[in-house]
N, C-alpha and C positions, 0 to 999 in steps of 0.2 A: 500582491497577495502575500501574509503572512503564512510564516510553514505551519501554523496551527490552522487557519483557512485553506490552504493546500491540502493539509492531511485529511480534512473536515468533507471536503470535497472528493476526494478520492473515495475514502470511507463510503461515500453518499455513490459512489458510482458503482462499485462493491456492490453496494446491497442494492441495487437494481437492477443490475446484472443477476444476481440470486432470484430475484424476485419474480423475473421475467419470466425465468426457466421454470421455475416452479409453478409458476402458474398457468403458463403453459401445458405443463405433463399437467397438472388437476382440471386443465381445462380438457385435454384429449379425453382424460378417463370423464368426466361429465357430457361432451358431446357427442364424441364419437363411440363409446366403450358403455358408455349408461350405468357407469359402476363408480361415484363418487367415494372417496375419501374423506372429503371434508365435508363440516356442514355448508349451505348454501352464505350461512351468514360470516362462517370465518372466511370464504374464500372470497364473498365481498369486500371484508375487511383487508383483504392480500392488495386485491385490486388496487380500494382506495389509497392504500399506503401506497402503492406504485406511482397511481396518479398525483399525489401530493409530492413527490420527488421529482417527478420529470417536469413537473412545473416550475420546481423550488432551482432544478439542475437542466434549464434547458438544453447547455450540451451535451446532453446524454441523451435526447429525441431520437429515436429508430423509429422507423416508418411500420417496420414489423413488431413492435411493442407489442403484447396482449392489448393494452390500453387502445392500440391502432387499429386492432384486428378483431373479426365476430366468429365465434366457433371453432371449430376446427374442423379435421378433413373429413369428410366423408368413410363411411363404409365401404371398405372394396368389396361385398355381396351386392351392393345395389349398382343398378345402373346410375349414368350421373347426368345431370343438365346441368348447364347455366342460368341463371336468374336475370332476367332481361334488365333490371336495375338490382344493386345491391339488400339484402336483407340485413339489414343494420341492428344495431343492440341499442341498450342506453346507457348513457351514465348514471350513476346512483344516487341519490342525495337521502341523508340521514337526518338531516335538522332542517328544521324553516330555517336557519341562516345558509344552511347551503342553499335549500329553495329560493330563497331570496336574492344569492349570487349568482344565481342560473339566471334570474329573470335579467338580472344588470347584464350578465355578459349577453343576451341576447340581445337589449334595449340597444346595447356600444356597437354591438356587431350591424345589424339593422337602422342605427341612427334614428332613433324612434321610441318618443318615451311613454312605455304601453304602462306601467303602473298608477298614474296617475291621470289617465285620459277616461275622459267622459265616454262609457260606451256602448251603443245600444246593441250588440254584439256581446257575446258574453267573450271574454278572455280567454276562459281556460276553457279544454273538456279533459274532464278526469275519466279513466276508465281504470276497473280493477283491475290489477296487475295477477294474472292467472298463473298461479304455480304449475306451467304444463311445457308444453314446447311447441314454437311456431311454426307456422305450417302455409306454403305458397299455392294455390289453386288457380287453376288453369282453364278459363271456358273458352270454347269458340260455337257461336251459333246457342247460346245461352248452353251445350253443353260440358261438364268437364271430361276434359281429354287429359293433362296430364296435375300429379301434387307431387309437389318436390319440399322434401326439410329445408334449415335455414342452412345446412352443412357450415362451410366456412363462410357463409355470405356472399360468396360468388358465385360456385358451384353446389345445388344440395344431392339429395339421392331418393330418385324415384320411386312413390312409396303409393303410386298410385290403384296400386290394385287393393292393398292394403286401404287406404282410405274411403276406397267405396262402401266397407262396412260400418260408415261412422254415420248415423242415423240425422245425426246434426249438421251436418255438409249436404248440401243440395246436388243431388245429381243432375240437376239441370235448371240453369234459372230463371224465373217467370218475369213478366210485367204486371206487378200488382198493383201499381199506382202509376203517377208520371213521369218516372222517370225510364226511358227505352235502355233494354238492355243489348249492349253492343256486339258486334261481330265477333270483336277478343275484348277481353279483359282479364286481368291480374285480381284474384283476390288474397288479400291475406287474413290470418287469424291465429287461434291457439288451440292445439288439441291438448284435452286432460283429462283428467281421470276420477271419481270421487273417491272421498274417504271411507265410506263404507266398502269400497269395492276394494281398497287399499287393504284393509284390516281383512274379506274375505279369502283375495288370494293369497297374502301372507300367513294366513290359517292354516290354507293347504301348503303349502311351502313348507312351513315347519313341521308341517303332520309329515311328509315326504323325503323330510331330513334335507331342504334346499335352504338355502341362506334366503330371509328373506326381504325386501325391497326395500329401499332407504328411505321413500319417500312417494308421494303421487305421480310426482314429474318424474322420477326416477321408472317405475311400472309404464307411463304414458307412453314414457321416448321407447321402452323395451318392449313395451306390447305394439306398440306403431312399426318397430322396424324388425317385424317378426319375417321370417319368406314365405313361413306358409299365413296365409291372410285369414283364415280357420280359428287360427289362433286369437288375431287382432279382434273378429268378430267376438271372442267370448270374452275380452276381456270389456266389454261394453265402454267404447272409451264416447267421449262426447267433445262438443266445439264450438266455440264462437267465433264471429267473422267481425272484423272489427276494420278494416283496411281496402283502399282500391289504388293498386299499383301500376296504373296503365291510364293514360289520355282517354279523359271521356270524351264524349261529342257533345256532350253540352256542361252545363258551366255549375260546382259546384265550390261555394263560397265556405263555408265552413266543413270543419271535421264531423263536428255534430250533426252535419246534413249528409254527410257521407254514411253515418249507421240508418240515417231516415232510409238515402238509396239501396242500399243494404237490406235493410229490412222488407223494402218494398220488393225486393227481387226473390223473397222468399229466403235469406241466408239466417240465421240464428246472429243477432247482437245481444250482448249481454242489459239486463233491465237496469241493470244499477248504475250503469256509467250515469253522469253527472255532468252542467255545466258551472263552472265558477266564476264568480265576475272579480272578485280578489283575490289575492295570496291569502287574505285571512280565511276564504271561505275554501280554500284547497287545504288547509292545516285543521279547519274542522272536516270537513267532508274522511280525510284520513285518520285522524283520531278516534271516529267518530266507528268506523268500519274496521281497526285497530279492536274495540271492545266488543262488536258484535259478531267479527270474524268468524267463530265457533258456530255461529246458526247457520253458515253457510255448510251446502253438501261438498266444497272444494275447497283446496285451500287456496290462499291469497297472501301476499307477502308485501302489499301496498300498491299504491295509487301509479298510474302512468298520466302524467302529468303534461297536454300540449296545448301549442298555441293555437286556440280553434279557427282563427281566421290562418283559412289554409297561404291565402298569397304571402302572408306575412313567416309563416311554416315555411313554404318554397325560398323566400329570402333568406330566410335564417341559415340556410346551405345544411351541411355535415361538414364535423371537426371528427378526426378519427375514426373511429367505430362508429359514432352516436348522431343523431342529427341535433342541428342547437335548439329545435324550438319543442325538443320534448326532455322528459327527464324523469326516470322510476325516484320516486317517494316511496322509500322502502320503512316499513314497521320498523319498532323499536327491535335490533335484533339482539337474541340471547345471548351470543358468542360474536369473538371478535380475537382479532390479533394482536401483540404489544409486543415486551421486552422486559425480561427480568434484571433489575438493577441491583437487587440487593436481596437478602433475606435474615430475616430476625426471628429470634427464639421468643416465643411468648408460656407463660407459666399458668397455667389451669388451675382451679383453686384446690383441686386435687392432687396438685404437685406436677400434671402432666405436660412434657415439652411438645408447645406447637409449634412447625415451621410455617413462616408468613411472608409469602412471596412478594418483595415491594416492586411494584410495574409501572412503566411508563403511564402517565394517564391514559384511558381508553376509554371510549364510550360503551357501554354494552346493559339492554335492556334500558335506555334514555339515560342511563347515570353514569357518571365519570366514576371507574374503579382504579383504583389505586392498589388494592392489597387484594389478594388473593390464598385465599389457604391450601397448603400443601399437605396437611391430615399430617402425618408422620415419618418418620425419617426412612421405611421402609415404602413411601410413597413417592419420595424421591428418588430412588434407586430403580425401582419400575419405571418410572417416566424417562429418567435417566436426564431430569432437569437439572440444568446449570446456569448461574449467573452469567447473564448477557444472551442468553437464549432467545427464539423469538419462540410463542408458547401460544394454545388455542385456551381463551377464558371463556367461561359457561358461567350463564347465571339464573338459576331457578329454580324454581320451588321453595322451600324457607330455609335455605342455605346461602351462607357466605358466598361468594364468586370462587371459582376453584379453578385450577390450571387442569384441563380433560391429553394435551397433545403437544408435544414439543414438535415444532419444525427445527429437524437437523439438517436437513439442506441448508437453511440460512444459516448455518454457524461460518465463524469465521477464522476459528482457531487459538482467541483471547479469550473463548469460554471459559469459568471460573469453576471447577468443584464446589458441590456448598460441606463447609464440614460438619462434622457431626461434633456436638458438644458435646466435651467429657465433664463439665464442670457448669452448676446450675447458674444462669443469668441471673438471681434475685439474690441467693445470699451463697453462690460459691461452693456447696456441696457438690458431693459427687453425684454422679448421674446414675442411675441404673435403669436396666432392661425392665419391663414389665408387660410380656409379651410384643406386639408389634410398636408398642411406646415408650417411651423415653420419661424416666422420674426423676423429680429433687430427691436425694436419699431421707433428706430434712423430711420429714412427717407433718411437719406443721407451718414447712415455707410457703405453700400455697395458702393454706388459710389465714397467714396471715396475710398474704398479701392480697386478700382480697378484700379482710378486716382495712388493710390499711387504706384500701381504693374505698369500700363503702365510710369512713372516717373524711375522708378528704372530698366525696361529694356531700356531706350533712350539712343540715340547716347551718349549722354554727361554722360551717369551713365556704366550703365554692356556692351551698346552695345549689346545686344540681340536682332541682328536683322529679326531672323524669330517672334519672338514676338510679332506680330502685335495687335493691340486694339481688334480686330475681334476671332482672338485666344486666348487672354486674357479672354474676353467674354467667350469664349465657356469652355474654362479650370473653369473657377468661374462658370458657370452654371452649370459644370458638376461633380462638385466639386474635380476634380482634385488640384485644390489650393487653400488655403484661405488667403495667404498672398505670398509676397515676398521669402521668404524664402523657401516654400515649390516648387517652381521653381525647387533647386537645386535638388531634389527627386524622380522627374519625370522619368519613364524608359520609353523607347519602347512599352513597354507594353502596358502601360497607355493610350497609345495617338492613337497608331497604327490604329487601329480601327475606331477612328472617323471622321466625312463626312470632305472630302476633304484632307485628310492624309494617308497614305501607307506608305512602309515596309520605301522607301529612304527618304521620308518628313520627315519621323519621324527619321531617323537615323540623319539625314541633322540637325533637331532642337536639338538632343541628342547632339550630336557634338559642335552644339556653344553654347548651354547651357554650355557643360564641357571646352570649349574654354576658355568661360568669369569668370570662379572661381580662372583667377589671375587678377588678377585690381590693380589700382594706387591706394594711399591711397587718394587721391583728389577726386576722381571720386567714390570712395565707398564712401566716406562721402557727398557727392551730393547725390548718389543714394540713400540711406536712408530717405529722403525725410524730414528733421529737416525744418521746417517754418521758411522761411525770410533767410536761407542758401542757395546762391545758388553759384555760379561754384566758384566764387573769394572768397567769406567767405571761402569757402569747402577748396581752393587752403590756404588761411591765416590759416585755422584749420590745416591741413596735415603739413603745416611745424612747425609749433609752436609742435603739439606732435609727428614729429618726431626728434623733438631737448629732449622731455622730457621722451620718452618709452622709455624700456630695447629692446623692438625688438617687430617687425611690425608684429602682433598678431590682430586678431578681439577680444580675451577677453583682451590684452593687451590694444588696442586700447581704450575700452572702462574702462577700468580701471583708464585710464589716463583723459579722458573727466569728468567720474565722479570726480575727483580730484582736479578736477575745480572749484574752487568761481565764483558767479556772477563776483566780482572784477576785477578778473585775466584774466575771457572772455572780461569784457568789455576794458582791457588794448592792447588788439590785434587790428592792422588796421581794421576797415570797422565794426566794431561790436560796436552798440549801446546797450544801457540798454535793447532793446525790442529783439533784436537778440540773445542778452546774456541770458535773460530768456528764449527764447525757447528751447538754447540748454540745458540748464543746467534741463525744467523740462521732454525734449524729453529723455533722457539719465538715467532717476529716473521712466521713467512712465513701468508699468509691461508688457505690450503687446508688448513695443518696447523691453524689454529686452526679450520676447519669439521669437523675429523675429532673436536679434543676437543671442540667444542659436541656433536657427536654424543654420544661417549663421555660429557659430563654427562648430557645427556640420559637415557642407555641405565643411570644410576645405577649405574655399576661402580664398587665398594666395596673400596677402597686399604686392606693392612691390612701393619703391620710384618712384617719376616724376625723367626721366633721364632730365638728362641737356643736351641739343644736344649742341656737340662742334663741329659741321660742318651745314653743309646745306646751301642752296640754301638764308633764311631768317638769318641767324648768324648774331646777332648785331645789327638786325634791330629791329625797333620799329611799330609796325603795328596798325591804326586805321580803323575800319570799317564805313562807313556811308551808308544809304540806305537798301534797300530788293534786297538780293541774289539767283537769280533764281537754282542754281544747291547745295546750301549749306545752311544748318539754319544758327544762327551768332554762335551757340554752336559748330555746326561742322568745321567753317573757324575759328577758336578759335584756336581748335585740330591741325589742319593743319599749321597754324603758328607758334606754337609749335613746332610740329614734325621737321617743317623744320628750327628750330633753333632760330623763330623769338621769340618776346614778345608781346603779346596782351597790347592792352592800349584804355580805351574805350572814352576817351576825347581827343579832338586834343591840341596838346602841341607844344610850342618848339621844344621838346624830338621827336618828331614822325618824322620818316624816311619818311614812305609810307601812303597815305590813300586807301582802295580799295572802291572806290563808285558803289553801286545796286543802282536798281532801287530809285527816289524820294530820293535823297541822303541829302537834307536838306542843315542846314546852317553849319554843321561840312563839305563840300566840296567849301563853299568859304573860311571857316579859312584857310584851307588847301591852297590854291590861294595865300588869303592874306600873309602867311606865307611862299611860294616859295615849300611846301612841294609836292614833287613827287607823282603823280595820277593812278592809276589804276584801270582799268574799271576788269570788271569778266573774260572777255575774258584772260586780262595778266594775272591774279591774277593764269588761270587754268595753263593756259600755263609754265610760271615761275617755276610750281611747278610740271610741267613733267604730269600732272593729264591728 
């Protein structure tokens, strides 16, 4: 092992150790205490991160992991029992590829390969995954005698007087069909609580000056383990039975026959659970319940996903906590956990400094985020976020993903200050206050740099045409970009979210952003936005270095401009002394060279102007006169082009065609005077098939 895989390694044991304890103590206050911290979905995300380590770092396995372990201790007010078999949790899966890696490890574990077998048995049964808390029932002689919580999965806490007022739980169970109800039996299920009832005690909560409840399951677990049972009755909690924990006396082949017996004994199963006979129809079945979630009077945070042929369930044993032949399909969730790598100033086109928190990939709401906004520098001081932090992302409603919670327990002491800039990222000005925000002093350094980004997506540059001035705007205020090149960086993530944008606008913009990263070298060097360069200098530049580069490279590219004398620029067509110093000191100045590091970076791929040796315009010589109602003159430029002609922006001799727009001037009497052939817009479309 190399000392960089030693360190790498240690590191990774480090943070499982942090990870443990921590989730741990959010697990006591979620179990035991009913008083969460976190949201449901960041502490998922704690989890998962544990379990992807202890996998990656098997010699760090503890038998007592959280990952090992369900719940935690009981309440010392309640009396306690033991649970004749253990009350077990699940593991989580976030994507159909982890759905799909659950099915492998079960197929490997069982020697049995259930994905692709003909079967007249359905596969799966899905059942909703009820945001409440499980609950063990107890009959003897079809009556119940005792209900105990999940507590830690061995032991829970007697809440049996308390459950007698839950209208949904049977106080004694019937024979309503053929299946006999036994001597004892174990049932299991879930008590919860609705949203409307969520919303009315927390009314009075607030009206009483009491903090009010986080959540349904939060109220569920608190109204269930009340002492006086008075209370539990008013808070109208309700339940479904989903489970039998105990040897029956006759023979029950699937899960799904287990809610039939269930049901026939008078217990309350839920209507919606579902059988599936593929993983594809368990990935609609949950999507599917994903958008319609809201009609429900409770909430739901995704599917519990098992194997319905219960012999092949019992084979499947338990690994840790969880058994193998089930596994929660949890919804896309809003927050998640990561790790700050880095952070960058971005420039609003009103000069204002964003901080933009760069993070380890995360998934959170189905999209891989990467950046995160920290609002302002007085935001960072409240949170008291630092590079290499581990941090809670939230993403919703029509805002960028945002950092809500730093976890300092996970620090580890190599945490980074982030500094605050004295000096503007774009052109070097000083910074000033402007109330709780940070300004360029420059007055006009934001607008141009947003001048310079709307320049650099136009028809005549990258062609980025969902890039309008409007979402330019919104990107720089939101500091999703501070220049040009940060364009290329942008994911789905980033954008998804905000107002007027969804899952396909944003895939649609992802798309021609990755479209436009091959361009001419004429039209990158337009886009770039060099002063006093524009299409025909750009066009005299691309060939002069492409007669002089080794190969059409952005760091080659610019290797060759810089290698350039005033002299040598001014010896090129159309380039005077004052065009010649721009480029020469655009190409030496340091911000323009952070924009091409970008652009190498973002691998945008320089390819020669093809020569059309056919078309419709081959040979011709093309002048424009007038204003063009369906085309700018940059865009009839392209188009003459393409179809093989040559733009010529004076009337000559030389000129084949003039095409005259509107108020076409005195370039359409030369045109006259000269005999040369006239075309109105109409032909000009027409001609070219448009």
């Amino acid at each position: 092992m190399t000392a960089n895989q030693s360190s790498h390694t240690a590191h990774a044991g480090k943070r499982i150790e942090q990870l443990r304890k921590l989730i741990a103590y959010h697990r006591t206050l979620y179990y035991t205490f009913d008083a969460p911290e976190l949201s449901d979905a960041a502490f998922d995300s704690l989890v998962h991160e544990l379990e992807a380590l202890e996998k990656q770092f098997p010699q760090y396995a503890h038998a007592h992991s959280p990952t090992q372990t369900v719940g935690a201790a009981p309440l010392e007010e309640f009396q306690k029992a033991p649970h004749e078999t253990p009350m077990l949790s699940f593991t989580d899966a976030f994507s159909p590829q982890e759905l799909s890696e659950w099915l492998t490890r079960a197929e490997n574990y069982t020697h049995q390969k259930l994905s692709t077998q003909e079967n007249k048995t359905p596969l799966f049964y899905c059942e909703l995954k009820i945001d409440g808390l499980a609950i063990e029932l107890i009959y003897e002689k079809g009556i119940l005698i005792q209900a105990l919580t999940r507590g830690d999965g061995y032991i829970g806490e007697d809440v049996t007087v308390q459950v007698r007022t839950i209208a949904d739980i049977p106080q004694q169970l019937e024979q309503l069909g053929s299946w006999p109800v036994p001597p004892k039996v174990i049932i299991r299920g879930e008590v919860y609580l609705t949203k409307d009832m969520l919303s009315r005690i927390n009314a009075q909560q607030q009206k009483e000056g009491k903090k009010p409840y986080a959540n349904t399951r939060n109220l569920a677990a608190g109204s269930l383990r009340q002492l006086d049972p008075t209370i539990t009755a008013s808070r109208k909690l309700l339940s479904f039975q989903y489970d039998i924990a105990s040897t029956l006396p006759f023979t029950v082949a699937t899960h799904e026959q287990y809610h039939q017996v269930l049901a026939s004994w008078g217990c309350t199963v839920n209507p919606h659970n579902r059988t599936a006979k593929a993983l594809k129809d368990v990935y609609a079945l949950r999507d599917a319940w994903e958008k319609k979630r809201d009609k429900l009077a409770y909430e739901i945070d995704g599917l519990v996903v098992l194997l319905n042929n219960n012999e092949l369930f019992t084979r499947a044993g338990v690994v840790g906590r969880a058994p193998r032949g089930a596994i929660a399909y949890k919804f896309k969730a809003l927050e998640a956990t990561t790790i700050v790598r880095g952070v960058r100033v971005q420039v609003g086109r009103t000069g204002v400094l964003t901080p933009v928190a760069e993070l380890d990939p995360v998934l959170v709401g189905g999209v891989t985020i990467t950046n995160a906004t920290l609002h302002n520098f007085d935001e960072i001081k409240r949170l008291d976020v630092r590079m290499g932090d581990t941090v809670v992302v939230t993403r919703s409603g029509d805002v960028i993903p945002k950092i809500t919670h730093v976890l300092t327990q996970l620090r580890t002491g190599k945490e980074k200050a982030i500094p605050i800039p004295t000096k503007c990222p774009i052109d070097g000005s000083l910074v000033v206050a402007d109330g709780v925000f940070l300004k360029c002093s420059n007055k006009r350094c934001g607008a141009r740099n947003r001048n310079s980004i709307i320049h650099f997506v136009s028809r005549a540059a990258f062609d980025i045409r969902g890039l309008g001035k409007k979402i330019v705007d919104r990107f720089l205020d939101e500091g999703l970009i501070g220049d040009a090149g940060d364009i290329f960086f942008l994911t789905q993530g980033d954008i998804e979210n905000l107002e007027r944008f969804g899952e396909k606008s944003a895939t649609n913009l992802i798309q021609e952003i990755s479209d436009a990263e091959k361009i001419t070298l004429d039209k990158f060097i337009y886009a770039l936005g060099i002063p006093h360069v524009g299409e025909e200098t750009a066009r005299t530049l691309a060939k002069k270095i492409q007669h002089d580069a080794k190969k059409l490279s952005v760091p080659e590219i610019m290797r060759v401009l810089q290698s350039y004398s005033l002299e040598i620029l001014q010896e090129l067509p159309d380039v005077g002394p004052k065009v010649a110093q721009s480029i020469y000191e655009w190409v030496r100045d340091t911000h323009n060279q952070i924009l091409i590091r970008k652009l190498t970076e973002a691998h945008i791929a320089l390819t020669q102007k093809s020569q059309k040796t056919g078309g419709v315009l081959k040979g011709k010589i093309i002048c424009i006169t007038g204003t063009l109602s369906n085309f700018s003159r940059a865009h009839a430029k392209t188009l003459i082009e393409e179809a093989g002609g040559t733009f010529h922006a004076s009337v000559t001799g030389k000129v084949n065609i003039v095409i005259a727009g509107d108020n076409p001037g005195s370039k359409l009497n030369q045109a006259k005077d000269l005999g040369i052939e006239v075309w109105n817009e109409q032909m000009f479309i027409q001609k070219l098939g448009l």
